[in-house]
C-alpha positions in Angstrom: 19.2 94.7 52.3 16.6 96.9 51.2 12.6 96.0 51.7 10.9 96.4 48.1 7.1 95.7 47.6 6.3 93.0 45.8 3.8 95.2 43.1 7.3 98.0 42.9 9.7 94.8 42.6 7.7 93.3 39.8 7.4 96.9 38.1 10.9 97.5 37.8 11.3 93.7 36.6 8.9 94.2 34.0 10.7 97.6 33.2 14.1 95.5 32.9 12.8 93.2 30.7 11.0 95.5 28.1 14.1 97.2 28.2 15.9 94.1 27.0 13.6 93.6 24.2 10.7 91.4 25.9 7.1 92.6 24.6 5.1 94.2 27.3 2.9 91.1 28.1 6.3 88.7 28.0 8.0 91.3 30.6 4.7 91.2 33.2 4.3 87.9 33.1 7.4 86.8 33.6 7.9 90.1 36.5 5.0 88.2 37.9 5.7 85.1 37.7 9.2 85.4 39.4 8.4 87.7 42.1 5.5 85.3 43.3 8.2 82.4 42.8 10.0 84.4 46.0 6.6 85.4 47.7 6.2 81.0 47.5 9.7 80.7 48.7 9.8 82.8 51.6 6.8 80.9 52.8 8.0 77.5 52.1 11.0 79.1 54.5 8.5 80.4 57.2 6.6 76.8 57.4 10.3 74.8 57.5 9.2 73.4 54.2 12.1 74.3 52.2 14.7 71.2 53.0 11.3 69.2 52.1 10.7 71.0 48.9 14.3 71.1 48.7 14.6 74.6 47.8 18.2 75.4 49.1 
């Protein structure tokens, strides 16, 4: 699986979702908002904390 920065991955998000009809500031925020949803993840992973978050 490809490595993708976390400023490019929300980028092409944001790009997707304008593209679908979102307005600019809908399609950042939500870009955002998902990408640091996986940033939050991957650390819950790192610490173990996932099966006590239960994020499976």
């Amino acid at each position: 699986m490809p490595i993708v920065k976390a400023d490019r991955l929300a980028r092409v998000s944001a790009a997707l979702l304008r593209a679908a009809g979102a307005s600019e500031e809908e399609a950042d925020a939500v870009a955002v908002g998902c990408v640091n949803a996986k940033k939050l993840r991957a650390l819950a992973r790192e610490y173990r904390l996932d099966t006590v978050l239960d994020l499976a």
